[in-house]
PDB file of N, CA, C and O in Angstrom:
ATOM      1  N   UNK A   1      11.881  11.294 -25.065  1.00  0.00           N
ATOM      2  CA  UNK A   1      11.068  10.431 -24.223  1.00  0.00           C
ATOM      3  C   UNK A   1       9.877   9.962 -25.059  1.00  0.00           C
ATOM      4  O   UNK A   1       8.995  10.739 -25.423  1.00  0.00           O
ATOM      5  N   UNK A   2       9.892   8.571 -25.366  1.00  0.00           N
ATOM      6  CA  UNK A   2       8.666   8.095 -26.004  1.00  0.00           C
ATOM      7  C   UNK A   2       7.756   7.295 -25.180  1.00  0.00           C
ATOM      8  O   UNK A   2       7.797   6.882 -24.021  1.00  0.00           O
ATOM      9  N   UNK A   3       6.959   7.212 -26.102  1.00  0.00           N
ATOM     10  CA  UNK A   3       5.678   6.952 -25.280  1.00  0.00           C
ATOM     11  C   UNK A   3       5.306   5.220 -24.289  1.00  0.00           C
ATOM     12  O   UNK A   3       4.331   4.811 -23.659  1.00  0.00           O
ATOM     13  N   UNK A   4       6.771   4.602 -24.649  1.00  0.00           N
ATOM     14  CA  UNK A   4       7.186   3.465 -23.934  1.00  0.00           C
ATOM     15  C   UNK A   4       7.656   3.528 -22.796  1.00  0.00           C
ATOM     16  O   UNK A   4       7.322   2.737 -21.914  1.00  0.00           O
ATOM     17  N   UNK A   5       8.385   4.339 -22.649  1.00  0.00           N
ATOM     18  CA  UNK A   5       8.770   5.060 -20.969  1.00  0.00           C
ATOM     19  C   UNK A   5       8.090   5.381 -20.834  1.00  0.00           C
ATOM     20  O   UNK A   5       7.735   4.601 -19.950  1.00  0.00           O
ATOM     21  N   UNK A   6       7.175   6.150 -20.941  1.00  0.00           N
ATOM     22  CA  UNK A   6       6.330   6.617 -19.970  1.00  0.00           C
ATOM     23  C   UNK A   6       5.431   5.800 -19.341  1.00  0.00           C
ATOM     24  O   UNK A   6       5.216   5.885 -18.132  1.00  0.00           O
ATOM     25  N   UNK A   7       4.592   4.589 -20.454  1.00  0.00           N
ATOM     26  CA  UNK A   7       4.037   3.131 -20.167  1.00  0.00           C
ATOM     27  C   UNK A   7       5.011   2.634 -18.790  1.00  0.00           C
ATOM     28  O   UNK A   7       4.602   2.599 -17.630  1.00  0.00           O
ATOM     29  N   UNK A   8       6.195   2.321 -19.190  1.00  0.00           N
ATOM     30  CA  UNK A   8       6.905   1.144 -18.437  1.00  0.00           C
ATOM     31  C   UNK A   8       7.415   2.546 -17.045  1.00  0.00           C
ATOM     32  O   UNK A   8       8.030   1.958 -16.155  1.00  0.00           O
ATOM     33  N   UNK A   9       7.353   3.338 -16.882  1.00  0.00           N
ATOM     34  CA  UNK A   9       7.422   4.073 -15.717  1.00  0.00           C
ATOM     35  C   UNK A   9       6.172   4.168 -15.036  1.00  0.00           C
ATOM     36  O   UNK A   9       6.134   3.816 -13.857  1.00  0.00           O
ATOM     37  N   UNK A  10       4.874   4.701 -15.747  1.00  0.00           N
ATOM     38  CA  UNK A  10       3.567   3.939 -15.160  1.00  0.00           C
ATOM     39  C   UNK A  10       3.142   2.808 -14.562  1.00  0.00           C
ATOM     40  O   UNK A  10       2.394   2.669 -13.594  1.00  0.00           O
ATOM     41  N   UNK A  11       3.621   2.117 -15.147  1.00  0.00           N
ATOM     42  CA  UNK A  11       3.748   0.321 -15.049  1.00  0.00           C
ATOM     43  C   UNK A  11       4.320   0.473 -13.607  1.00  0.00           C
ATOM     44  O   UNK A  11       3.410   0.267 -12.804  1.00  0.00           O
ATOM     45  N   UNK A  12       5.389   0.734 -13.048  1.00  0.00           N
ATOM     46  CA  UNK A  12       6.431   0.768 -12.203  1.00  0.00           C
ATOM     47  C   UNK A  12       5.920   0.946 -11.332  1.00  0.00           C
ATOM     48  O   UNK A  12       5.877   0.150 -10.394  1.00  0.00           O
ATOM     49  N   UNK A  13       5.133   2.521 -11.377  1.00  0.00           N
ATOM     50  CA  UNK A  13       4.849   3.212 -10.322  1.00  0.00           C
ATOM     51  C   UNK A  13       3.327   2.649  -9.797  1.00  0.00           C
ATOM     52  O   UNK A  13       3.088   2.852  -8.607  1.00  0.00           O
ATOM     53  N   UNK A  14       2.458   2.073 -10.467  1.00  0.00           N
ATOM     54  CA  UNK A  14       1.310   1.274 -10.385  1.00  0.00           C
ATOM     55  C   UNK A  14       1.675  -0.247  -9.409  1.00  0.00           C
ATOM     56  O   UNK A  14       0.952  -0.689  -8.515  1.00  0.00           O
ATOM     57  N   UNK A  15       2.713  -0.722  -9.785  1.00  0.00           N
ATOM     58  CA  UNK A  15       3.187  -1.630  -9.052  1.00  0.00           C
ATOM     59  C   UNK A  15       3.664  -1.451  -7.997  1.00  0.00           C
ATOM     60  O   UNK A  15       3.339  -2.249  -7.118  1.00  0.00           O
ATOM     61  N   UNK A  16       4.707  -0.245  -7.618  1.00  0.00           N
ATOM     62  CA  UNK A  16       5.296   0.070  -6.730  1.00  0.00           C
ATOM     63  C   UNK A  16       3.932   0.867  -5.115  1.00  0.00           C
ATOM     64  O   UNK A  16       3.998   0.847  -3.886  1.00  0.00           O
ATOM     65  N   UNK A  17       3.006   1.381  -6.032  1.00  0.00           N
ATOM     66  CA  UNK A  17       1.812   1.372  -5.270  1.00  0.00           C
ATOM     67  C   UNK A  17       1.262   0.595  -4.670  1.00  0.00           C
ATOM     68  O   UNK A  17       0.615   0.897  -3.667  1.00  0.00           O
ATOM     69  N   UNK A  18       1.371  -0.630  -5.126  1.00  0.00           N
ATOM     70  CA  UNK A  18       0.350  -1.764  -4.266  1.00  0.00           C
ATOM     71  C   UNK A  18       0.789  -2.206  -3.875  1.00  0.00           C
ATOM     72  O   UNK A  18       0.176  -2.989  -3.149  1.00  0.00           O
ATOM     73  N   UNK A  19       2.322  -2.291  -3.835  1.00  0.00           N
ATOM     74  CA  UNK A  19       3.186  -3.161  -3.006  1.00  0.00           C
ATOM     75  C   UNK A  19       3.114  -2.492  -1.670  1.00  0.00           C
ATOM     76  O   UNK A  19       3.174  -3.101  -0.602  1.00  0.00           O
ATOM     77  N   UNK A  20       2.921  -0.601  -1.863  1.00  0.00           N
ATOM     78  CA  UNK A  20       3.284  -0.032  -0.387  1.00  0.00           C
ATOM     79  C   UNK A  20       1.923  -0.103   0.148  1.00  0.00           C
ATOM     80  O   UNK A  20       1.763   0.063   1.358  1.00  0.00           O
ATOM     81  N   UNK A  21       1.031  -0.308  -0.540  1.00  0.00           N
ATOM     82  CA  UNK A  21      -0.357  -0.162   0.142  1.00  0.00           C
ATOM     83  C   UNK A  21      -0.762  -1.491   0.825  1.00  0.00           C
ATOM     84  O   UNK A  21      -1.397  -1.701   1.859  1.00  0.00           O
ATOM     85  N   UNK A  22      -0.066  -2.510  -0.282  1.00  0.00           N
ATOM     86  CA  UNK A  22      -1.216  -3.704   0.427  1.00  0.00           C
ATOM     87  C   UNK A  22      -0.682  -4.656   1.877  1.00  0.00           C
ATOM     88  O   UNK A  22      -1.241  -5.699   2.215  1.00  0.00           O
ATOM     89  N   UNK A  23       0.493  -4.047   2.605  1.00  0.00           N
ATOM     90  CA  UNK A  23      -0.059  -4.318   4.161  1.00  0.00           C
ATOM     91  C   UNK A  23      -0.550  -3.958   5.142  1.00  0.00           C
ATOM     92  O   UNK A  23      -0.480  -4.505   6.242  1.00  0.00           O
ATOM     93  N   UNK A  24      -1.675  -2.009   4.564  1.00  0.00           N
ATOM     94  CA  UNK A  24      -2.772  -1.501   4.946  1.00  0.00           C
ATOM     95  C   UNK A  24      -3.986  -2.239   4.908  1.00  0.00           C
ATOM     96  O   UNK A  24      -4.897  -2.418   5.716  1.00  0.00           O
ATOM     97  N   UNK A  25      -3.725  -2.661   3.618  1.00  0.00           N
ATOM     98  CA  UNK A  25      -4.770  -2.947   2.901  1.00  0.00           C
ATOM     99  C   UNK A  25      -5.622  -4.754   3.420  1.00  0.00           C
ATOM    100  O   UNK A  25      -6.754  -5.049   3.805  1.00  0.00           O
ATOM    101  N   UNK A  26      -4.284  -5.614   3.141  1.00  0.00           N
ATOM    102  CA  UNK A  26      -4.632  -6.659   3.573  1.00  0.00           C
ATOM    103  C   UNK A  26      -4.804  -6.755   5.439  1.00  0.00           C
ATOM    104  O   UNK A  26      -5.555  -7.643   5.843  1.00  0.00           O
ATOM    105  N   UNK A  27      -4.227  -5.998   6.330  1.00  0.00           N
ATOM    106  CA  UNK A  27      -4.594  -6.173   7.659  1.00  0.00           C
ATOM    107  C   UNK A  27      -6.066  -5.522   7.907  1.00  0.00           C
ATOM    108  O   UNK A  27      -6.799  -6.004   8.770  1.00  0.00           O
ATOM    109  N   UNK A  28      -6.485  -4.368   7.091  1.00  0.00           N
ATOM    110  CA  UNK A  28      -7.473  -4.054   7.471  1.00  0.00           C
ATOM    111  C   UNK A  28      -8.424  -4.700   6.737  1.00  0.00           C
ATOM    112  O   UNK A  28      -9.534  -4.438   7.200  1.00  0.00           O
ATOM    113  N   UNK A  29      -8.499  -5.732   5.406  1.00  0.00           N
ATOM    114  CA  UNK A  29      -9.462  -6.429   5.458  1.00  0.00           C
ATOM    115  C   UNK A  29      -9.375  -7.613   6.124  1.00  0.00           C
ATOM    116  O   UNK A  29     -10.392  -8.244   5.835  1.00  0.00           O
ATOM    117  N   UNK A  30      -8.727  -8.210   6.827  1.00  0.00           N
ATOM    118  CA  UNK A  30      -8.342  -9.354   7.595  1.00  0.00           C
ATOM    119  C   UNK A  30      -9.109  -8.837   9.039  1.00  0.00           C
ATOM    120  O   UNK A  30      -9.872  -9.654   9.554  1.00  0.00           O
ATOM    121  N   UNK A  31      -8.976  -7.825   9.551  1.00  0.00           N
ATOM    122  CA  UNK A  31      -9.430  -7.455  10.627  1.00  0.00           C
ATOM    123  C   UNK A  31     -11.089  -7.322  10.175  1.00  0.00           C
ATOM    124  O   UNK A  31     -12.051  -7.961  10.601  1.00  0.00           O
ATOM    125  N   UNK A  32     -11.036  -6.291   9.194  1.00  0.00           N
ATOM    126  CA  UNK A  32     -12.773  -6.200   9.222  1.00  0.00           C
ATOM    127  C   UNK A  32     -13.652  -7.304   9.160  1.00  0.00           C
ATOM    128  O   UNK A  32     -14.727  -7.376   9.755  1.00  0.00           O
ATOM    129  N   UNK A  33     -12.797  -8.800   7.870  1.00  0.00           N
ATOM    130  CA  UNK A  33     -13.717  -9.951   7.831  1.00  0.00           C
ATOM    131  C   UNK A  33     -13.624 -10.536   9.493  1.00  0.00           C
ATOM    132  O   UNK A  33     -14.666 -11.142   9.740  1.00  0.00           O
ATOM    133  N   UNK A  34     -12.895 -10.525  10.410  1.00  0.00           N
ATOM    134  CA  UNK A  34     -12.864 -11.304  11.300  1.00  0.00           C
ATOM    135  C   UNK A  34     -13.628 -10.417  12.561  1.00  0.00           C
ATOM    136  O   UNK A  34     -13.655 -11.045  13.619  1.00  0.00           O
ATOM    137  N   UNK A  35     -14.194  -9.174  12.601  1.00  0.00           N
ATOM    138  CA  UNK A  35     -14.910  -7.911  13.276  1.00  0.00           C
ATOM    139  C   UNK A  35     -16.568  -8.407  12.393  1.00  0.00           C
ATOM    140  O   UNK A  35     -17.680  -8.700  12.831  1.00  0.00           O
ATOM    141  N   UNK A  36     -16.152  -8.330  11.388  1.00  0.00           N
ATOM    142  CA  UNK A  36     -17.318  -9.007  11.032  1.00  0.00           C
ATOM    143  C   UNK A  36     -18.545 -10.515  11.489  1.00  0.00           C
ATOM    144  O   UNK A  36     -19.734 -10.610  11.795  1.00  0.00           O
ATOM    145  N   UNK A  37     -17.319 -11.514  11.284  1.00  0.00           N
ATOM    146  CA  UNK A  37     -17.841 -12.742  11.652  1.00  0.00           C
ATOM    147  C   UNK A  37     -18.182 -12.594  13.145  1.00  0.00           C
ATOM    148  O   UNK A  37     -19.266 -12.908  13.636  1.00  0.00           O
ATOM    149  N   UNK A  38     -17.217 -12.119  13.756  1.00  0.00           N
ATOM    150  CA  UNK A  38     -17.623 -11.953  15.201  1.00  0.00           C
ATOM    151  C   UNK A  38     -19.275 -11.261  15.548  1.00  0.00           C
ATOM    152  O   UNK A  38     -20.145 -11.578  16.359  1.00  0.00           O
ATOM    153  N   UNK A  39     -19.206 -10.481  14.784  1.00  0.00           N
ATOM    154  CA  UNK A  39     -20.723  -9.938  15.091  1.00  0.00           C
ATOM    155  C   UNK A  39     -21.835 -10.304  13.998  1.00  0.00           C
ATOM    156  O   UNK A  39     -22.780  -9.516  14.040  1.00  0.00           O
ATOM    157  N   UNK A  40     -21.929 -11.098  13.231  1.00  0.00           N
ATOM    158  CA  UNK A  40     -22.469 -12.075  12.882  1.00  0.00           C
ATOM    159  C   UNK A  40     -22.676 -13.316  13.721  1.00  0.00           C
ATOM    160  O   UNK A  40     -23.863 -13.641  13.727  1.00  0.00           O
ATOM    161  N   UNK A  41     -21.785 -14.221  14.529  1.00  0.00           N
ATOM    162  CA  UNK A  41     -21.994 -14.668  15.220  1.00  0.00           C
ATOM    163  C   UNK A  41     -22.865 -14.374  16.241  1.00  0.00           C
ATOM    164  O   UNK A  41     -23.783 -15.097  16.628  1.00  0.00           O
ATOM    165  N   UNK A  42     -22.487 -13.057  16.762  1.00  0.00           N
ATOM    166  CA  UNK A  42     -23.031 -12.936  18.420  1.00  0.00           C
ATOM    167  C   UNK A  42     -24.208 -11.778  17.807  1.00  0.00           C
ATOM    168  O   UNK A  42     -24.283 -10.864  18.628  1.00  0.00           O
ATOM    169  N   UNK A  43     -24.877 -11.609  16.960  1.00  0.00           N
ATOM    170  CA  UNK A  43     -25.739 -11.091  16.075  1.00  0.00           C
ATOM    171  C   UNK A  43     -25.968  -9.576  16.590  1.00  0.00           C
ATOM    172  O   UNK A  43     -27.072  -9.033  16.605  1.00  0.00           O
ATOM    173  N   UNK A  44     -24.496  -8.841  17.100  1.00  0.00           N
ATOM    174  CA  UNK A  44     -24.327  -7.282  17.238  1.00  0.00           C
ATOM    175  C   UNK A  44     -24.289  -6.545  15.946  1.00  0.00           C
ATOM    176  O   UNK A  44     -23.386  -6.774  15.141  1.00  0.00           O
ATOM    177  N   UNK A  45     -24.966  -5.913  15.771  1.00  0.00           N
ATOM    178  CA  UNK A  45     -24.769  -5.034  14.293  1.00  0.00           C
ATOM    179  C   UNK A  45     -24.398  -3.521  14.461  1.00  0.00           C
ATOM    180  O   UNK A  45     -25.023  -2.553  14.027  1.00  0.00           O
ATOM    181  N   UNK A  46     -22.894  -3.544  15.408  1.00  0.00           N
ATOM    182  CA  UNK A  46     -23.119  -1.954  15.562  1.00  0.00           C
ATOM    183  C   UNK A  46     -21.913  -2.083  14.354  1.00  0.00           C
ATOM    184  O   UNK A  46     -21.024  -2.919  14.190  1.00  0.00           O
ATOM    185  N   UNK A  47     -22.254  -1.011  13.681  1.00  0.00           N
ATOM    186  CA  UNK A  47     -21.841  -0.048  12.328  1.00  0.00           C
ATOM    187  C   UNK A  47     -20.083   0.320  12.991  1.00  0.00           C
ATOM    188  O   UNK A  47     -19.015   0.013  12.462  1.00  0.00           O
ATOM    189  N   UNK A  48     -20.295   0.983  14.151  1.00  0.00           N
ATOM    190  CA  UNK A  48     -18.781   1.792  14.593  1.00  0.00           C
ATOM    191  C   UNK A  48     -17.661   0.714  15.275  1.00  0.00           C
ATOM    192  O   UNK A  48     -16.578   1.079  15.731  1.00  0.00           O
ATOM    193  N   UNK A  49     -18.205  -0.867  15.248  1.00  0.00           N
ATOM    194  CA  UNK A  49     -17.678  -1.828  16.453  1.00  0.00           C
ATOM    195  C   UNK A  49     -15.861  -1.929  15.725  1.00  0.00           C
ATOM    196  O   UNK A  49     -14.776  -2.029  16.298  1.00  0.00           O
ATOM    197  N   UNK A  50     -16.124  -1.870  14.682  1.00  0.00           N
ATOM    198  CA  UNK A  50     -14.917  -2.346  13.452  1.00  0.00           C
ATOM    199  C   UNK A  50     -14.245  -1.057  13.101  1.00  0.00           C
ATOM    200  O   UNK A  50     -13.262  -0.924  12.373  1.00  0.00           O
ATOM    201  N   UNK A  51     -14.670  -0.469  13.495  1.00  0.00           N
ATOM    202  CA  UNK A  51     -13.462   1.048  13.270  1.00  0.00           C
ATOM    203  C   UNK A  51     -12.023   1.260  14.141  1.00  0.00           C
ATOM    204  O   UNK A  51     -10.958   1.602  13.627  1.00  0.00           O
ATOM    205  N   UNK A  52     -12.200   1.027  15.323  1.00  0.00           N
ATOM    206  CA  UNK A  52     -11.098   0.774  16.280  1.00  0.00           C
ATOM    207  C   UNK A  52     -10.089   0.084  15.869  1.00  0.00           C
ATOM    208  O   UNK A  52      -8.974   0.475  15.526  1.00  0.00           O
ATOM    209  N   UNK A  53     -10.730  -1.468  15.941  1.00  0.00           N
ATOM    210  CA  UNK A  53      -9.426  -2.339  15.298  1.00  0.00           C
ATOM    211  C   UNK A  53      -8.760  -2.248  14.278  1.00  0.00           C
ATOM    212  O   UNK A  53      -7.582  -2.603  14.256  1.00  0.00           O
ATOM    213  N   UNK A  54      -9.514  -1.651  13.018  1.00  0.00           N
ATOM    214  CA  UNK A  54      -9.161  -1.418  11.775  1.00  0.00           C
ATOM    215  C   UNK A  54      -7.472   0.071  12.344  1.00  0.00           C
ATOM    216  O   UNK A  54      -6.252   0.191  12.232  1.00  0.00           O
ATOM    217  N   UNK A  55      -8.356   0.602  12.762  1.00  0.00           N
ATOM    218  CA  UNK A  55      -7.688   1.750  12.711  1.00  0.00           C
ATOM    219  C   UNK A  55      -5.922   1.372  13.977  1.00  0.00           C
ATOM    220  O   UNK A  55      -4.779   1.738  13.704  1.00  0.00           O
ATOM    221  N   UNK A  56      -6.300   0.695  15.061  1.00  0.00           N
ATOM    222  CA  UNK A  56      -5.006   0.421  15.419  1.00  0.00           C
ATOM    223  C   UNK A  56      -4.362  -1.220  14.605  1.00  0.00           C
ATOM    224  O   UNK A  56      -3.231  -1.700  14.673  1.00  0.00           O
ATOM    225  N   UNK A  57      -5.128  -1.544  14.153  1.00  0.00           N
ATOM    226  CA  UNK A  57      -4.235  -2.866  13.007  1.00  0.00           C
ATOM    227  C   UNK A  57      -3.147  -2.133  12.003  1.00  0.00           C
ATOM    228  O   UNK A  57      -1.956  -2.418  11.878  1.00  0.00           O
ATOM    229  N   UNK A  58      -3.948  -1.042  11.282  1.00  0.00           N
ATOM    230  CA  UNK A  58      -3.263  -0.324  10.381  1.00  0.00           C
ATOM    231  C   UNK A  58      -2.189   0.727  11.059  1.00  0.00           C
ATOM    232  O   UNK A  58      -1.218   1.287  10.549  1.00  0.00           O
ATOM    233  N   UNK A  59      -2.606   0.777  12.111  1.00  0.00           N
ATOM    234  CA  UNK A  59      -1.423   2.089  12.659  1.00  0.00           C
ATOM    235  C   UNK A  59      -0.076   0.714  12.968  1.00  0.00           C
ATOM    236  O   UNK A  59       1.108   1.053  12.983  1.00  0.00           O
ATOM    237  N   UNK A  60      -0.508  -0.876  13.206  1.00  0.00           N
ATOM    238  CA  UNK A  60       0.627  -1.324  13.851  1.00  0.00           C
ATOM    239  C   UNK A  60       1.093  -1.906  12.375  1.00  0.00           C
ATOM    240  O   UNK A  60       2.306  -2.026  12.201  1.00  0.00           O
ATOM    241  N   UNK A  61       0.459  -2.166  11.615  1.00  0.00           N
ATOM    242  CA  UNK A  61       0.879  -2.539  10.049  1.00  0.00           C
ATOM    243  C   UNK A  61       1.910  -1.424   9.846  1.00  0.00           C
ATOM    244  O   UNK A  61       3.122  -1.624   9.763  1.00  0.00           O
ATOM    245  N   UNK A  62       1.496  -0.597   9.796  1.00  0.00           N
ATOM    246  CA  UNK A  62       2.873   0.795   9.153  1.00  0.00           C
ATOM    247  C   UNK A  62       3.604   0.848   9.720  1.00  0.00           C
ATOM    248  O   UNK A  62       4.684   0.893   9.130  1.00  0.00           O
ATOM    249  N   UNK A  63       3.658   0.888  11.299  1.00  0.00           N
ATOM    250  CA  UNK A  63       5.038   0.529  12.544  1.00  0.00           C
ATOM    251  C   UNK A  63       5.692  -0.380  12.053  1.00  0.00           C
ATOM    252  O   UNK A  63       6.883  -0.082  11.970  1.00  0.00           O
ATOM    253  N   UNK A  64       5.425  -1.441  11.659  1.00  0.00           N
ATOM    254  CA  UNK A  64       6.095  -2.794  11.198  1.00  0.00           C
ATOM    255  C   UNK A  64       6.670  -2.302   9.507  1.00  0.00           C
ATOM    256  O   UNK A  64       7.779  -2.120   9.003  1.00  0.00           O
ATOM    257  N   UNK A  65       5.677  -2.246   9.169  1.00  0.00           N
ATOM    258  CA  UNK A  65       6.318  -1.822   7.535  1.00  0.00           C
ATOM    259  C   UNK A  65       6.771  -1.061   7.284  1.00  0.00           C
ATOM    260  O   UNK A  65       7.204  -1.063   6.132  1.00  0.00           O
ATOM    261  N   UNK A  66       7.054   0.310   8.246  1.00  0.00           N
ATOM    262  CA  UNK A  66       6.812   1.303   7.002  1.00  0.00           C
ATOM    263  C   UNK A  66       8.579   1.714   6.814  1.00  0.00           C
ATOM    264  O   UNK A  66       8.937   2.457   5.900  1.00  0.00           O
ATOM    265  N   UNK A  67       9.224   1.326   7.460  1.00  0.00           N
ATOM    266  CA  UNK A  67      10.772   1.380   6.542  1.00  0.00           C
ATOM    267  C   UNK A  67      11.398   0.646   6.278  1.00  0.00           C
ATOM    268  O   UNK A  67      12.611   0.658   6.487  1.00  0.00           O
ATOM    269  N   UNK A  68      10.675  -0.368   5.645  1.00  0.00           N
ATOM    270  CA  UNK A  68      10.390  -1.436   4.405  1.00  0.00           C
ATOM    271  C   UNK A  68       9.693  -0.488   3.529  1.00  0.00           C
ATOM    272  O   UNK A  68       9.739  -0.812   2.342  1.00  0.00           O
ATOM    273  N   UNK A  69       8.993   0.710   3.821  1.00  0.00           N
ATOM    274  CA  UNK A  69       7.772   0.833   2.626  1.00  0.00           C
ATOM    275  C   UNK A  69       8.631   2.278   2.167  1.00  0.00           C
ATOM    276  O   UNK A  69       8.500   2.616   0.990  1.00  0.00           O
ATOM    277  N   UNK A  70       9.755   3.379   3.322  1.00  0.00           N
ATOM    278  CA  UNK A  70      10.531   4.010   2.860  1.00  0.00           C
ATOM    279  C   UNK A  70      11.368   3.496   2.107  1.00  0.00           C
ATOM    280  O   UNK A  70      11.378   4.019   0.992  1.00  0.00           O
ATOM    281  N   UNK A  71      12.314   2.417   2.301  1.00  0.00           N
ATOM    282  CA  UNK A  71      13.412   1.776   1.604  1.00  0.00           C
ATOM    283  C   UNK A  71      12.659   1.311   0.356  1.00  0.00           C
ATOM    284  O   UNK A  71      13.529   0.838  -0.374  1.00  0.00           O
ATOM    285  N   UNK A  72      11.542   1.219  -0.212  1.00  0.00           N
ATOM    286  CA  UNK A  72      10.829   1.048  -1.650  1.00  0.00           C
ATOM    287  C   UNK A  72      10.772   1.855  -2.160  1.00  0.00           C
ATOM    288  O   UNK A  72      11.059   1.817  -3.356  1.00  0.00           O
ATOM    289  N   UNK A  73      10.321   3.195  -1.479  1.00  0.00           N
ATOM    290  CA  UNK A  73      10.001   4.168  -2.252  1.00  0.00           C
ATOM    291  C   UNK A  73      11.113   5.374  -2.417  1.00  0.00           C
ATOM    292  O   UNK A  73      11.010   6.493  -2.919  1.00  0.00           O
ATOM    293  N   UNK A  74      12.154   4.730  -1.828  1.00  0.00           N
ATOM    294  CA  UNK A  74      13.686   5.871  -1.861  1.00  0.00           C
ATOM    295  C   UNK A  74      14.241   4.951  -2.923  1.00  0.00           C
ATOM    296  O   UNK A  74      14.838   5.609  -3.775  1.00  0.00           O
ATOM    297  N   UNK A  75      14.246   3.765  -3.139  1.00  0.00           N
ATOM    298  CA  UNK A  75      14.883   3.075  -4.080  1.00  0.00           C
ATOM    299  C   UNK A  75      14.533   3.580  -5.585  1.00  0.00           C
ATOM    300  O   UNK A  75      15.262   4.041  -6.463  1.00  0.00           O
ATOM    301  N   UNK A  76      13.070   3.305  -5.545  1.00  0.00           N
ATOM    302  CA  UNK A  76      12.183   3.594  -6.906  1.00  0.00           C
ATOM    303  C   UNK A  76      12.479   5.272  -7.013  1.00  0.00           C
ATOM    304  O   UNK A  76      11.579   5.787  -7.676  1.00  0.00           O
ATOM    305  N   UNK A  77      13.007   5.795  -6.770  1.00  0.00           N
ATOM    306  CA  UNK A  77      13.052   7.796  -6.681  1.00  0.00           C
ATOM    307  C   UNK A  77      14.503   7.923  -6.951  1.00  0.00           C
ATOM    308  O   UNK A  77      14.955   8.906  -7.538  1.00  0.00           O
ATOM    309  N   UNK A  78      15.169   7.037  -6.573  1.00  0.00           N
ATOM    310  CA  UNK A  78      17.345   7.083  -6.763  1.00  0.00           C
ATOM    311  C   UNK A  78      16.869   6.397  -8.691  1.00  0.00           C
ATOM    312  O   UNK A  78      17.309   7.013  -9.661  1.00  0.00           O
ATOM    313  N   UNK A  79      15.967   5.120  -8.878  1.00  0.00           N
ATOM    314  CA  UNK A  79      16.170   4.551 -10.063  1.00  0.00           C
ATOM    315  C   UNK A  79      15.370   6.046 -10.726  1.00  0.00           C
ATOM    316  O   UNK A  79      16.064   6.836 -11.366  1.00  0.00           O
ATOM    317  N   UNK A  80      14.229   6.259 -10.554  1.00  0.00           N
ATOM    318  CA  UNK A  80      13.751   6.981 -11.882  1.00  0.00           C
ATOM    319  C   UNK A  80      14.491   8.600 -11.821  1.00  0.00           C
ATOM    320  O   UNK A  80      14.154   9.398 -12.696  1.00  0.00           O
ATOM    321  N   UNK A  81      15.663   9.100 -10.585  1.00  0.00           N
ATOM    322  CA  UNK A  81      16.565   9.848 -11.062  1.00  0.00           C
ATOM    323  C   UNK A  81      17.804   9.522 -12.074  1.00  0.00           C
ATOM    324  O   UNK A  81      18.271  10.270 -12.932  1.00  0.00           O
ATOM    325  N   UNK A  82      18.142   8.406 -11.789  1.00  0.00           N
ATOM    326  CA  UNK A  82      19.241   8.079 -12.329  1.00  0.00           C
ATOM    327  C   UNK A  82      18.238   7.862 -13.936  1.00  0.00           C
ATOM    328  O   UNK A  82      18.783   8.286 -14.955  1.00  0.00           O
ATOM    329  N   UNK A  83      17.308   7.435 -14.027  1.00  0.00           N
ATOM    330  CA  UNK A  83      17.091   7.152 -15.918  1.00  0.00           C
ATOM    331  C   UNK A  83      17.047   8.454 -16.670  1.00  0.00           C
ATOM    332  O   UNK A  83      17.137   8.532 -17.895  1.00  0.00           O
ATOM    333  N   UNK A  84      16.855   9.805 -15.578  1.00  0.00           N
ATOM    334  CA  UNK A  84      16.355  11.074 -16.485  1.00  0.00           C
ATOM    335  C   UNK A  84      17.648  11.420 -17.394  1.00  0.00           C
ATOM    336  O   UNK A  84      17.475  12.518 -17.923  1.00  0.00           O
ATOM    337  N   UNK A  85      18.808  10.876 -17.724  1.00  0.00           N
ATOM    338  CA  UNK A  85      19.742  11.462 -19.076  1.00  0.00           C
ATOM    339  C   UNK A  85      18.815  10.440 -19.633  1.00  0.00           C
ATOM    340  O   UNK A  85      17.725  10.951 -19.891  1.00  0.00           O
ATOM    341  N   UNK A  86      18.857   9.582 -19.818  1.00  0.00           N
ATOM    342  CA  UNK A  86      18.581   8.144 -21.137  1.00  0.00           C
ATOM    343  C   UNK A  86      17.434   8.971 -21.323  1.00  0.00           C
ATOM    344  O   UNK A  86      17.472   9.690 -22.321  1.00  0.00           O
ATOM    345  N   UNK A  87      16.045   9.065 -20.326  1.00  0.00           N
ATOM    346  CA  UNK A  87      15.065   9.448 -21.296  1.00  0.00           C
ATOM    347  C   UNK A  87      14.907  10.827 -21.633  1.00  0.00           C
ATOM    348  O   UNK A  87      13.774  11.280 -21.794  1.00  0.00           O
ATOM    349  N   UNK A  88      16.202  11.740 -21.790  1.00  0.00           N
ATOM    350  CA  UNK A  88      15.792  12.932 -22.231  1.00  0.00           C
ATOM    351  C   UNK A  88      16.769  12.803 -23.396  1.00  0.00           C
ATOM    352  O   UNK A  88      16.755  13.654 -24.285  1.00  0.00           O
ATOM    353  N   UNK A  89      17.719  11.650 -23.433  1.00  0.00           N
ATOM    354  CA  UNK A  89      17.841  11.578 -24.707  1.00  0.00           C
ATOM    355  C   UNK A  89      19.175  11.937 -24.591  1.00  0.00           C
ATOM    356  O   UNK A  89      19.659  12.223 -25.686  1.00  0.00           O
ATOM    357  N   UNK A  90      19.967  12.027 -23.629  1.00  0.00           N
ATOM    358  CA  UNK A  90      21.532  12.164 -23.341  1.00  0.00           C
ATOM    359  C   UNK A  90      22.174  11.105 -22.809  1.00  0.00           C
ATOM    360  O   UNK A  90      23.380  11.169 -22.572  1.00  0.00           O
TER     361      UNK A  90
END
């Protein structure tokens, strides 16, 4: 195993990260900028107003995604079993 696999398996798994994260990621900043403007508008500044939505946006983001986000991450776990002969060199 040289030090190129391990790069391009890093690589993989760095990618394969943000793919499962970012429809946490993007609903809960979509919700916070728009929790935001709202109380900018109506000039409420409570601190806790944006925790709620955040928190059921993201619970309905993972309902929706998340076996889309198993079927990624069972895929990427069958490929980097199947490479362990090549990179041990069999």
């Amino acid at each position: 195993m040289n030090s190129a696999a391990v790069l391009k398996i890093a690589a993989e798994a760095l990618t394969m990260m943000a793919e499962l994260a970012a429809p946490m990621v993007l609903t809960a900043l979509v919700i916070g900028f728009a929790i935001s403007l709202i109380q900018s508008i109506t000039q409420i500044q409570e601190v806790t107003l944006s925790f709620v939505p955040k928190a059921v946006g993201v619970a309905i983001a993972l309902m929706i995604c998340g076996s889309w986000m198993i079927a990624q991450l069972v895929s990427f776990t069958q490929q980097l079993f199947a490479q362990i002969p090549s990179l041990l060199g069999g």
